[in-house]
C-alpha positions in Angstrom: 13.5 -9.4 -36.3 16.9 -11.1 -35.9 17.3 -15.0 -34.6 18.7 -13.4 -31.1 16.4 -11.4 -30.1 13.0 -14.0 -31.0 15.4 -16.3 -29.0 15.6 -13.4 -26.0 12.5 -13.0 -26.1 11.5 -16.6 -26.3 13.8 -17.1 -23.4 12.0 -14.3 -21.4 8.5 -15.6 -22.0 9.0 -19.2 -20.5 10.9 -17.3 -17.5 7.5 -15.2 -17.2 4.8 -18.2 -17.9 7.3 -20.2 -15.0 6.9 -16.9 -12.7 3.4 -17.1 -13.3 2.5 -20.7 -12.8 4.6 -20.3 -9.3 2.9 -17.5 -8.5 -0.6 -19.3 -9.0 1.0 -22.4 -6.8 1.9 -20.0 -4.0 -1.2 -18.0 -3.9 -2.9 -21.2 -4.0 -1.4 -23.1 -1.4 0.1 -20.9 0.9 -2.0 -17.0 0.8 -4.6 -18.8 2.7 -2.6 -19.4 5.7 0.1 -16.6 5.6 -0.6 -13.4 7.5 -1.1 -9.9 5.4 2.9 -9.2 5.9 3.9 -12.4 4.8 1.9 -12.3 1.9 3.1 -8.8 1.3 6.9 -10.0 1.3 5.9 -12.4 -1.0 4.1 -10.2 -3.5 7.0 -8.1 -3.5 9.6 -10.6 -4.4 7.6 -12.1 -7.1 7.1 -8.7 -8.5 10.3 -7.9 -8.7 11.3 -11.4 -10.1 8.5 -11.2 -13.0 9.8 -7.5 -14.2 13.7 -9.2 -14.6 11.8 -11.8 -16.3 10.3 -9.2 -18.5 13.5 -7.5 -19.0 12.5 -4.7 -17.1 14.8 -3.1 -14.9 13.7 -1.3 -11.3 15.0 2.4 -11.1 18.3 2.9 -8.8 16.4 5.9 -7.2 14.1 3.1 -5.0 15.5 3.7 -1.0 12.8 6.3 -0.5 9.9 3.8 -1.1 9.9 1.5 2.0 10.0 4.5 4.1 6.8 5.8 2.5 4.3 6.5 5.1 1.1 4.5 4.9 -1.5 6.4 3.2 -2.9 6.6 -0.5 -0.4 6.3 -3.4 -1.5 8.1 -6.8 0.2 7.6 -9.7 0.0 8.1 -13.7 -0.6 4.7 -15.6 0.8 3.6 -18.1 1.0 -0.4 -18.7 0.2 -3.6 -16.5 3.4 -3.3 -15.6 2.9 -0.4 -13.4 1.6 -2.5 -10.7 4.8 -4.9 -10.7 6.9 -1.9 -10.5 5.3 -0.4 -8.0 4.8 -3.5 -6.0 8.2 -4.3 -6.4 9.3 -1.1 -4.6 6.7 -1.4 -1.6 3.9 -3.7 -0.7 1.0 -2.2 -1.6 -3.1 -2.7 -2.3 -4.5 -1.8 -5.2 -7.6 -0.5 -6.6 -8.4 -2.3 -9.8 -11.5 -2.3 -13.0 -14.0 -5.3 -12.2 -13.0 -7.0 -15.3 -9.1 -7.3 -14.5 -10.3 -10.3 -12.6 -11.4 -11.8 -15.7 -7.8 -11.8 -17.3 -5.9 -15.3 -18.0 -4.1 -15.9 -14.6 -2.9 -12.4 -14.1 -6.7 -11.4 -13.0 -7.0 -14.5 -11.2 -3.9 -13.8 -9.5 -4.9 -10.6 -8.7 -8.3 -11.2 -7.4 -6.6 -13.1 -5.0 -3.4 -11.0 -3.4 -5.5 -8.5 -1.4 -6.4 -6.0 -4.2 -9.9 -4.3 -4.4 -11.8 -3.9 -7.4 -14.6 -1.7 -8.5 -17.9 -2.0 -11.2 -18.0 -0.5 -14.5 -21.4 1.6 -14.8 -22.5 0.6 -10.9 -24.3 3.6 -9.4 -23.1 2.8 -6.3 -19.8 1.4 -7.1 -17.6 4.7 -6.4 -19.5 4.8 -2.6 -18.4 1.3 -2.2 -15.1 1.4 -3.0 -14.8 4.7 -1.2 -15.6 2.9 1.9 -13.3 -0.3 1.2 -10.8 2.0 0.3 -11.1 3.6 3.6 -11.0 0.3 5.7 -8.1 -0.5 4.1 -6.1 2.7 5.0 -7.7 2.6 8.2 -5.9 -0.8 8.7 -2.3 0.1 8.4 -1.6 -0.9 4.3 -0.8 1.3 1.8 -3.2 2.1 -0.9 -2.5 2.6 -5.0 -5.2 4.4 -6.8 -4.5 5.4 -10.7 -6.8 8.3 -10.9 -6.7 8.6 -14.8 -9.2 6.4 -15.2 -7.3 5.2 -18.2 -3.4 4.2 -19.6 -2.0 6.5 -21.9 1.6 6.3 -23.8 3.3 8.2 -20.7 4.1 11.3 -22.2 1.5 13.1 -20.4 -1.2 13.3 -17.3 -5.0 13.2 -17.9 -7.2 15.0 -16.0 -8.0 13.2 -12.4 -10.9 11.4 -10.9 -11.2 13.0 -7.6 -14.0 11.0 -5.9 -11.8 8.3 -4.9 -9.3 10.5 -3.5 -12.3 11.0 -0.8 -11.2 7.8 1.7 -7.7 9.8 2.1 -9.6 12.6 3.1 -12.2 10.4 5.3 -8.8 8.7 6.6 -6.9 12.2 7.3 -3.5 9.6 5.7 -1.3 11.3 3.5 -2.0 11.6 -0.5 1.6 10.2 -1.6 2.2 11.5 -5.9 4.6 8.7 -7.4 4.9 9.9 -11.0 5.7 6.9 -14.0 7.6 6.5 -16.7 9.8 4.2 -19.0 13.4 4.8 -21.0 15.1 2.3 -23.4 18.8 1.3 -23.2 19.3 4.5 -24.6 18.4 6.4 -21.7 15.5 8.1 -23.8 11.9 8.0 -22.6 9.6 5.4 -24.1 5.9 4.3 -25.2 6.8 0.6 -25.3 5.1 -1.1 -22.2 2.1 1.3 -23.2 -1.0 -0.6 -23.1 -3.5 1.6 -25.2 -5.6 1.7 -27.7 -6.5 -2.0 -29.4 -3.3 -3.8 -27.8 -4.2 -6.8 -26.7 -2.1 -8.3 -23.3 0.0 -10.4 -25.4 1.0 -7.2 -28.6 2.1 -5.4 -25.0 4.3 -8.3 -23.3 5.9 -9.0 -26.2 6.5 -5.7 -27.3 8.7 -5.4 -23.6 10.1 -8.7 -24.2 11.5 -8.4 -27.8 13.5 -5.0 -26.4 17.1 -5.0 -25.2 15.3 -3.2 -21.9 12.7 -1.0 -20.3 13.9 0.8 -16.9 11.4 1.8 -14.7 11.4 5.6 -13.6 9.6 6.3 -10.8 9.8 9.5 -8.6 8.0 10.3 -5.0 6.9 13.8 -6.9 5.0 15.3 -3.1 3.1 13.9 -0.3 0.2 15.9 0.6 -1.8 16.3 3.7 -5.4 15.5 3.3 -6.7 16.2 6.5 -9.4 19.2 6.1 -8.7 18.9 2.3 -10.9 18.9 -0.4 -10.8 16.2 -3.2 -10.9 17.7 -5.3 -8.1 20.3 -4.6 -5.9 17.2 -3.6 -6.8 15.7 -7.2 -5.9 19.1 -8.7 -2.1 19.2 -6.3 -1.6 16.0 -6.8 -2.3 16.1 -11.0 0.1 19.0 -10.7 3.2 17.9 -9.1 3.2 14.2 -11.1 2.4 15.8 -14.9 5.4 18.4 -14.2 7.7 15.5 -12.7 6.9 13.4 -15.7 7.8 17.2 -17.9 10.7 17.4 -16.6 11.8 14.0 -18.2 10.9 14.2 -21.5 12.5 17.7 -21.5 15.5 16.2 -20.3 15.6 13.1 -22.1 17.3 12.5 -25.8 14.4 13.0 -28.3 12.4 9.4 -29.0 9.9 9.8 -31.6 7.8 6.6 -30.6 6.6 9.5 -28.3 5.4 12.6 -29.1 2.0 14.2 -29.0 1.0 14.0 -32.4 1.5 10.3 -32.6 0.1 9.4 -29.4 -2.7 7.6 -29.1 -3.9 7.6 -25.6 -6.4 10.7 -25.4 -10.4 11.2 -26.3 -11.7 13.2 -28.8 -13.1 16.3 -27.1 -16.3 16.6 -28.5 -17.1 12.6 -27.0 -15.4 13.7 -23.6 -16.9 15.8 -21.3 -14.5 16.2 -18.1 -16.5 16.2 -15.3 -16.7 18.9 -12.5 -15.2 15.4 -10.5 -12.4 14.9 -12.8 -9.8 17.3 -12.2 -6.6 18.6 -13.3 -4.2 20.9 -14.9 -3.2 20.4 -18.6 0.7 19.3 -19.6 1.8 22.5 -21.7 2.6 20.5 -24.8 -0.5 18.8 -24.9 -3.1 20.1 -27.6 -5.8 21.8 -26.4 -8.5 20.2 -25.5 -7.6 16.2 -24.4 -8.7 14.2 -27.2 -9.8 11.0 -27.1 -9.4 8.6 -30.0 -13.1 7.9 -31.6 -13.8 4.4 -31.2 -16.1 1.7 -29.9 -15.2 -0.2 -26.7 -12.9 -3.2 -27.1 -13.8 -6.1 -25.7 -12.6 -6.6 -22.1 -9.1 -6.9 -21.0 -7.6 -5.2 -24.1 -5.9 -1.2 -24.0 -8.5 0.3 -22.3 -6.6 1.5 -18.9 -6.2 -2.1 -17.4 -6.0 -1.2 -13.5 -7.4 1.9 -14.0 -11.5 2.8 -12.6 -13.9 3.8 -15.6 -16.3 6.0 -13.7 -19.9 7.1 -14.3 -20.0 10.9 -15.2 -20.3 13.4 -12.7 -18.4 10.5 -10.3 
């Protein structure tokens, strides 16, 4: 690695840790006292601030985003990143693992700006959140749920949780499909922010930071009405429109090979996955058939294993 980029990226991570360590000040000493849409502004400023940091850029194609109606926001996940990029189009609430809140200073900032969180393994948890979820709609705020369950490298959709997708349904809000993805200075799509497999938070930040740049590409791919829907069926529209936006872009896009199928190491081996009858979803057409999953044992918490994402109990 040349002497320019370690200082670029050297450059970026004291930007970042300063982001941070204000963001930790102002949830600290002013969240408490600031009503939801102050806070909101806030979030989204900082956000956006912390992904130039990064040397991430925000897509051109944002105006549609503050004009999204209130309602729950779906999306494919990628990286930890997604939730800066999102939040950095329109305030939002998201729906966040249990152990997220454990992280160094991202989780604790997190478990303090308004974002619900959910138990890995509770019984009841998915009834719970359902019902948090749908007091949250209920009171005006948008809601981001990555129904995944997991990150992969971006090049394709997983199957969806659908039990989640219930508190639209309860809520009769919209079901609003934002489909993600990265490109490099190049313009071609990319696995870098990916956080999968063993990365750790820091092999992920400094993977973004040691690049010239990672753009943001994020497309409204449909909004669907949930009232006297099924979950299931909105899981399965929903799963639909985003894995054939996110197609399109890799069709389009000048061939990366840091992302292809073969290589890709964000699916479960089929014989250790069993898709439940709640997990729903339409299969990209490149994919190999069935989803894999890679064979291995848990890493410890807060490392690749789908950092915002919900781990579900089968049949959930």
């Amino acid at each position: 690695m040349s002497a320019f980029v370690m200082a670029r990226a050297s450059k970026r991570l004291l930007v970042v840790a300063g982001y941070l360590l204000a963001g930790a000040l102002w949830v600290a000493l002013l969240f408490p006292w600031l009503k939801h849409a102050a806070r909101a502004r806030i979030k989204q400023c900082w956000s956006a601030g912390l992904l130039n940091a990064l040397g991430v850029k925000l897509p051109d194609n944002s105006a549609p985003f503050p004009t999204l109606p209130h309602g729950l926001i779906v999306a494919n996940h990628i990286s930890f990143i997604d939730i800066f990029v999102i939040n950095a189009l329109v305030p939002v609430t998201f729906v966040a693992k249990r152990e997220v809140a454990r992280w160094p200073l991202i989780g604790w900032l997190t478990a303090r700006t308004d974002n619900l969180f959910i138990e890995r393994g509770h019984r009841g948890a998915a009834h719970l959140t359902q019902q948090a979820m749908s007091a949250t709609l209920s009171s005006g705020r948008r809601l981001v749920l990555f129904p995944e369950g997991t990150t992969t490298a971006g090049n394709g959709v997983l199957p969806f949780h659908a039990a989640l997708l219930q508190s639209a349904v309860t809520s009769a809000l919209p079901v609003i499909c934002v489909a993600l993805g990265y490109r490099d200075a190049a313009g071609r799509m990319t696995a870098t922010p990916a956080y999968i497999d063993a990365d750790t938070l820091w092999d992920c930040i400094w993977r973004i930071v040691t690049r010239d740049c990672v753009v943001a590409q994020v497309t409204v791919a449909a909004q669907l009405a949930s009232a006297g829907s099924d979950r299931r069926q909105l899981a399965q529209q929903a799963h639909r429109h985003i894995s054939r936006t996110v197609a399109s872009w890799y069709a389009a896009a000048p061939r990366n090979t840091d992302v292809i199928w073969q290589q890709s190491a964000c699916h479960w081996r089929a014989e250790e996955y069993d898709v439940s009858k709640e997990r729903t979803g339409e299969r990209h057409a490149a994919e190999p058939d069935p989803i894999a999953r890679i064979a291995r044992p848990d890493p410890p918490s807060g490392r690749g294993t789908g950092n915002f994402a919900f781990p579900l109990e089968p049949g959930t």
